[in-house]
N, C-alpha and C positions, 0 to 999 in steps of 0.2 A: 504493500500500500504506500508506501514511503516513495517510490518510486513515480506513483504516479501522481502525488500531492503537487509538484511543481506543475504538470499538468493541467490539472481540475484547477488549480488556484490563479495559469493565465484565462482559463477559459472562466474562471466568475470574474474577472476582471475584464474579458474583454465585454464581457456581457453585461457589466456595470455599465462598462464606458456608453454599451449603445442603447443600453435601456435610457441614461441618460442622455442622450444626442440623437437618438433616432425615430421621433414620433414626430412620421408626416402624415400628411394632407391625406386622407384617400376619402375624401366623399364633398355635396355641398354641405356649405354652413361652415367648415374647418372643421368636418369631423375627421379624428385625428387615431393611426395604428401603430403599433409600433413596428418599426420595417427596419431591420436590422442589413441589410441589401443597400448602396449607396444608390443615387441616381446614374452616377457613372457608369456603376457595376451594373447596373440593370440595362444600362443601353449594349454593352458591350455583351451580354449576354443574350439582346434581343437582336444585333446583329448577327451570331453565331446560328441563331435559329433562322434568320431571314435568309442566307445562304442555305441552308437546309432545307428552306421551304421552296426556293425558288430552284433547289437541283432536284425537287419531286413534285411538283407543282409546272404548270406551263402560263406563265402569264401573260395576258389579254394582248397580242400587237394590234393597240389600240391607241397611239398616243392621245386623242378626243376623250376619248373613257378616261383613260390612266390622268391625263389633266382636271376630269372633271370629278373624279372622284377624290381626288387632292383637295381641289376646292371646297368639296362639301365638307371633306374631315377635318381641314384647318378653319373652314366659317365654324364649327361645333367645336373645335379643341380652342378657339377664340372668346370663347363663353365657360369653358368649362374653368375645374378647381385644381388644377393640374397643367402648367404649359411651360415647366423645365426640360423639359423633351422634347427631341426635332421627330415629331412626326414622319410617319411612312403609312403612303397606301399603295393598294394596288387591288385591280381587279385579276381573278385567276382562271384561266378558260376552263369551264367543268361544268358539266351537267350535274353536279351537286347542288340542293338547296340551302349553301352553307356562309356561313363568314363566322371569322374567328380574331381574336387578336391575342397577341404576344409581350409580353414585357419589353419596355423599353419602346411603343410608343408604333409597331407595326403591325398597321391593321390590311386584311384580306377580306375582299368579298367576289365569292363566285357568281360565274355570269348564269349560274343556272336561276340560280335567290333571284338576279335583278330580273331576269323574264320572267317570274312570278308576279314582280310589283307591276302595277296599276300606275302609283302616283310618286313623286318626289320623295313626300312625306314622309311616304313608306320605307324609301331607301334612306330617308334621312332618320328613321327610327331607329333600322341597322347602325348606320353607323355612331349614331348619339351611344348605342347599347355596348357596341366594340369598345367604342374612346372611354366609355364608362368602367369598362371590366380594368382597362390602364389607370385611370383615375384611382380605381379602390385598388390597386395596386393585389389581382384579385391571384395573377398568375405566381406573382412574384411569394405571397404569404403562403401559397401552397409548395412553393420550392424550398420557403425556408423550412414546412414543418420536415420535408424531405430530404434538406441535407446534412449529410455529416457533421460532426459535430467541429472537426479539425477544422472542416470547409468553412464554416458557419464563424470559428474563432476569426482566420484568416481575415476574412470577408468583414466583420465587427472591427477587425482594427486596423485598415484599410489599407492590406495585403493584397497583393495582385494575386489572386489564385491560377494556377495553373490548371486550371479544370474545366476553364470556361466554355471549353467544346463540347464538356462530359454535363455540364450545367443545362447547356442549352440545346444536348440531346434531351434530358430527363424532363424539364422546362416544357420541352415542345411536347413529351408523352402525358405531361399531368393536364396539360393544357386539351389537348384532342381528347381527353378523356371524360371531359365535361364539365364543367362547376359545382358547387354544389347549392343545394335550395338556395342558400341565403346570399349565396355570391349573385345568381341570376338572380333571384327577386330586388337584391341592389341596384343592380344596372339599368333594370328594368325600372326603376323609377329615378335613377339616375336620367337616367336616356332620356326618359319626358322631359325633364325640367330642360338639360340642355339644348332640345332640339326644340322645344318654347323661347328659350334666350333668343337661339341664335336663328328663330325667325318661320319655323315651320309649325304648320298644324299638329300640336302631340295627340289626335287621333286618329293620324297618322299610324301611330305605335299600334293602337286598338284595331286597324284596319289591316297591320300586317301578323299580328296577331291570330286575328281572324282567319286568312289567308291558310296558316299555317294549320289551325283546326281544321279548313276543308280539305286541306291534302293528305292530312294526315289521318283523315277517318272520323277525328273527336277523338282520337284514342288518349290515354297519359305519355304515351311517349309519342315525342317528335322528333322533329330533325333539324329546326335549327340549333346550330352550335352541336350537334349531333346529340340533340338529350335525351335523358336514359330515364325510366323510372324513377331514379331518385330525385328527380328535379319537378318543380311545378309544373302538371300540367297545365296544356295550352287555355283550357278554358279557364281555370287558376290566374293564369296571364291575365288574362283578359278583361277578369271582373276587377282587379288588381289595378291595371291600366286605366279604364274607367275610374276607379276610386280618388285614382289620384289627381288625377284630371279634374277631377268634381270639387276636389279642393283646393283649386288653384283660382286664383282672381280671374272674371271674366277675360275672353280670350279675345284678342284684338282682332277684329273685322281682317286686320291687312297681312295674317299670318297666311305664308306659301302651304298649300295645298299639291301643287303642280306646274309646273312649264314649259314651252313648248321645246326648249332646251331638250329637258328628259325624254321628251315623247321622241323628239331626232334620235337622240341618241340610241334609246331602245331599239329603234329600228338597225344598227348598225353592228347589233352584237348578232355572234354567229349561231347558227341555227340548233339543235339540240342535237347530240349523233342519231342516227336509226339502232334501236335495240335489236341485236343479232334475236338468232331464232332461239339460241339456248337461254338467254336473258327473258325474252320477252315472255308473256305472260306467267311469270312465274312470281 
């Protein structure tokens, strides 16, 4: 035991240090976690997975898109509680109904999710809900319950760890594996309020929402963000969305709904593959 006292006693010390130094922002209002993960270290980890995503991922050759989906996420990362980060979007060619985001401020949405939407709104709900899960800092708290303890000192007293590829493989698995209730219930009322700031209808949200109930049957599981049972179902969503909405100060006549922007654009995404025969109907 003797042996490992110098040990155990850098690691209560470093974890002194970041209990005291390390309670940021993750929500509106200054609600405040403790994240033991620097801003630095979190970008550096989130570019390690953006290489990752983009050598198994094929993204959109679209510059109109890739520009315009920039715009929408910097107009909402312009409003949010959170904007020491150099944002990253991009849209990624896939018949999936999916968008996800990453530590360190890079967000994806698949063009199969934007030929589902109907209106602006709706894709502005997406991304309000993505910038949101960065905000509460939702990826990064589930990698610290997940890292080593060495990794974890290292990182707390602001060591360049040598891992950070090995980070931001594990990063990208906790992350595709889902959230949990209360990280998406966050976001999800995150996502309203900032995509109210920054100028769209947040029923919006309620109407992609919805969306997602008729593709998916009404079932408890859906698939944005690829969710599993143990997450709210859609219709959970939805009466949730509503609520929140209901409590918000009347809603300005001159919030975006839709534009003739989005409606061009939609038209210029590519078309969905044909299901071979051993796919289809099954």
């Amino acid at each position: 035991m003797r042996n490992l006292a110098p040990m155990l006693g850098m690691l209560l010390i470093g974890l002194a240090v970041a209990l005291g130094l390390s309670c940021a922002t993750t929500g509106p209002g200054g609600q405040k976690s403790l994240i033991l993960i620097s801003s630095d270290q979190e970008v550096s980890i989130g570019k390690e997975m953006d290489q990752q995503v983009r050598s198994s991922e094929k993204i959109l050759n679209d510059s109109l898109w890739q520009i315009y989906i920039s715009e929408m996420g910097q107009k909402v990362v312009a409003v949010s509680d959170r904007k020491d980060l150099p944002y990253h979007f991009a849209v990624i060619e896939s018949d999936q109904v999916n968008a996800f985001a990453t530590p360190g401020g890079f967000v994806y949405v698949y063009s199969g999710l934007i030929r589902e939407v109907d209106q602006e709104s709706e894709l502005a709900a997406v991304m309000a809900h993505e910038i949101s899960h960065v905000v509460g800092r939702h990826g990064i708290k589930r990698l610290q319950l997940a890292m080593g303890a060495t990794i974890l000192l290292d990182l707390a007293l602001g060591q360049k760890s040598q891992n950070t590829q090995a980070l931001a493989q594990a990063a990208l698995g906790i992350i595709l594996q889902g959230y949990s209730r209360s990280e998406e219930s966050e976001a999800d009322n995150f996502g309203i309020t900032y995509m109210t700031r920054a100028g769209w209808n947040p029923n919006g949200a309620v109407a992609m929402f919805e969306k997602l109930a008729a593709l998916s049957g009404n079932q408890p599981e859906g698939f944005f963000e690829k969710l599993s049972s143990s997450h709210p179902d859609t219709q959970s969503r939805i009466a949730a969305a509503k609520s929140e909405i209901s409590r918000m100060p009347p809603l300005s006549a001159g919030l975006t709904e839709n534009t003739p922007r989005f409606e061009q654009l939609k038209k210029r995404l590519p078309p969905p593959k044909p299901q071979s025969p051993s796919t289809s109907g099954k």
